[in-house]
C-alpha positions in Angstrom: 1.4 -10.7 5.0 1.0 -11.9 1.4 1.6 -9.3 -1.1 -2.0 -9.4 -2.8 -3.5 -9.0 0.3 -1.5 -6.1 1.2 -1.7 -4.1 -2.3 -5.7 -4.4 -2.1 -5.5 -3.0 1.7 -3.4 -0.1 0.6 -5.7 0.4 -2.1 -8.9 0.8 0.4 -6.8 2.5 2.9 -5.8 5.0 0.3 -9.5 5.4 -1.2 -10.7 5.8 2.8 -8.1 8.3 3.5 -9.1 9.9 0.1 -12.3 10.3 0.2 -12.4 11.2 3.9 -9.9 14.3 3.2 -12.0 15.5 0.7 -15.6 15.5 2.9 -13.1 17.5 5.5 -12.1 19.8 2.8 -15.4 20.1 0.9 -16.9 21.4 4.2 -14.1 23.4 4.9 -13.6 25.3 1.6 -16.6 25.1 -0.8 -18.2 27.9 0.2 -17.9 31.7 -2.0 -16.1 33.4 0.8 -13.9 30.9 2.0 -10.3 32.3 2.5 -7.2 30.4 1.0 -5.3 28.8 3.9 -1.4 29.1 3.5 0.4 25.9 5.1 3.5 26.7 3.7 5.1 29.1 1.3 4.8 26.6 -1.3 1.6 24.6 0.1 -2.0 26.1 0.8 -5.7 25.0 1.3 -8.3 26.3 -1.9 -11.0 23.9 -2.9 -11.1 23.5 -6.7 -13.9 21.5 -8.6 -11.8 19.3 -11.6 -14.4 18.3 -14.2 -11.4 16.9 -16.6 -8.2 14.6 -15.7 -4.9 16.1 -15.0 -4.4 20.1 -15.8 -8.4 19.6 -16.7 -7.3 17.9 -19.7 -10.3 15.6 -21.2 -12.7 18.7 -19.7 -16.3 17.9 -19.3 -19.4 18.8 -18.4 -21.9 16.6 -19.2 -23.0 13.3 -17.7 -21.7 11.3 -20.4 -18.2 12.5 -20.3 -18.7 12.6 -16.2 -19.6 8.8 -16.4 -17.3 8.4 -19.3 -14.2 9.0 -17.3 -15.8 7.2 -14.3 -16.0 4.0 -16.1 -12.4 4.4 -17.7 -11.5 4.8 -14.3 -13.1 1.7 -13.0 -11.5 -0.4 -16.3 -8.3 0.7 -15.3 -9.0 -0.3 -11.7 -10.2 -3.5 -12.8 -6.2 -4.1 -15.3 -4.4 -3.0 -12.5 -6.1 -5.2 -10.1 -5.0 -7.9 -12.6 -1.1 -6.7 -12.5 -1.7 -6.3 -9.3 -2.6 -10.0 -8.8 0.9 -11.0 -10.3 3.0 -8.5 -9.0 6.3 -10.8 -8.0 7.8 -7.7 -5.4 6.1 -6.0 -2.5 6.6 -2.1 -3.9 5.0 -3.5 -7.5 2.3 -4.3 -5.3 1.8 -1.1 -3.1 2.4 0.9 -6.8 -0.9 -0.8 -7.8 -2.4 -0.5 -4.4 -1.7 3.6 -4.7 -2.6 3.8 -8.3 -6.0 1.4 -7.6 -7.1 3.4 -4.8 -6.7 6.6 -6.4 -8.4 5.9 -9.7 -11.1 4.8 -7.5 -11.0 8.0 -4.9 -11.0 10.2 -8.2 -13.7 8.0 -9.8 -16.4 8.4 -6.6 -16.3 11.9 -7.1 -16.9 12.3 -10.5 -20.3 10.1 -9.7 -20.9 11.7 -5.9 -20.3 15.8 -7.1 -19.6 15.5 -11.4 -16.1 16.5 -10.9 -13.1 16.0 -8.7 -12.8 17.8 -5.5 -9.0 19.0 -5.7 -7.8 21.2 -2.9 -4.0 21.0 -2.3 -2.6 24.3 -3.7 1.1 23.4 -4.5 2.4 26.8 -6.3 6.0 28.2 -6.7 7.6 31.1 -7.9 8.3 29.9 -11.8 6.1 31.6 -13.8 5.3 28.6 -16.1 5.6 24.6 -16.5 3.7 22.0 -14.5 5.0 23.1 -10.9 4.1 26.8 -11.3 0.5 26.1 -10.1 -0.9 22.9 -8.9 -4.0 22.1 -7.0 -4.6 18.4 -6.2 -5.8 15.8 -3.5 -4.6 12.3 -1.7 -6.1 10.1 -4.5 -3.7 12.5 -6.8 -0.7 12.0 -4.8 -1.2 8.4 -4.3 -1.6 7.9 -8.4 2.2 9.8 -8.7 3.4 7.4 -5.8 2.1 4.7 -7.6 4.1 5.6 -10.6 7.1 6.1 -8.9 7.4 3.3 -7.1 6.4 1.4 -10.6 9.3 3.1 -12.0 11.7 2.5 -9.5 10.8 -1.0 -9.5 11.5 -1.1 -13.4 15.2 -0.3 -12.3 15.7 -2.4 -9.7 13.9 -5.6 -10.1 16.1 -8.2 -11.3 15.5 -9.6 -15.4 14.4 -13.0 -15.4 17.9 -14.7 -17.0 17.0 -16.5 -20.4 17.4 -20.1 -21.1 
């Protein structure tokens, strides 16, 4: 399958999967009384509205800062459609894919509810730093796959030699 093709499926499969976790979840646990659900001993279920970006940096209420980060969402979708148009390997493609469909996941619910629906709990016993307490959902994860893979790729893809 060509790579383009592939990166832009992975990119609606990854919005689908997204968005469809989160209308399970919303129903689930956005209610006042809804109990925490512990998966694991590091993993649980709590439904947390976002109306920022990550740690509810950039934190807004409003419509204009609601539509704001929509739109820089939808920019960035549009650049890294673009990269991912010319990526030369298959995992530069599925890094844009992730990071595509997530932008885009994120983006719908900032225009569908005004903030992000997060509800993956991941908390551990450290008392501070970015692992302590996280709550976050598939378009999340898919963004940090993205990266990684974007990463690793910047380590193992071969330098064009010069001439």
């Amino acid at each position: 399958m060509n790579r383009r093709i592939a990166g832009f499926a992975l990119a609606a499969a990854v919005f689908a999967v997204d968005q469809a976790s989160k209308i399970w979840a919303i129903g689930l646990l956005d209610t006042p009384d809804a109990p925490r659900f512990d998966l694991t001993p590091f993993l649980a279920l709590t439904m947390s509205w976002n109306r920022g970006v990550a740690y509810t940096m950039l934190h807004s209420d409003g419509d204009f800062g609601r539509y704001a980060l929509a739109g820089l969402a939808a920019a960035a979708s549009v650049f890294l459609g673009f990269l991912l148009w010319r990526a030369k390997t298959n995992a530069a493609a599925a890094a844009f894919g992730c990071l595509i469909g997530g932008a885009l996941g994120n983006a719908q619910d900032r225009l569908t509810h005004g903030a992000v629906a997060d509800f993956l709990y991941f908390h551990t016993p450290f008392w501070a730093g970015p692992l302590a307490n996280y709550v976050f959902n598939f378009a999340d994860a898919a963004i940090f796959a993205g990266a990684v893979l974007l990463i690793y790729e910047s380590f193992t893809s071969q330098a064009p030699a010069a001439s």
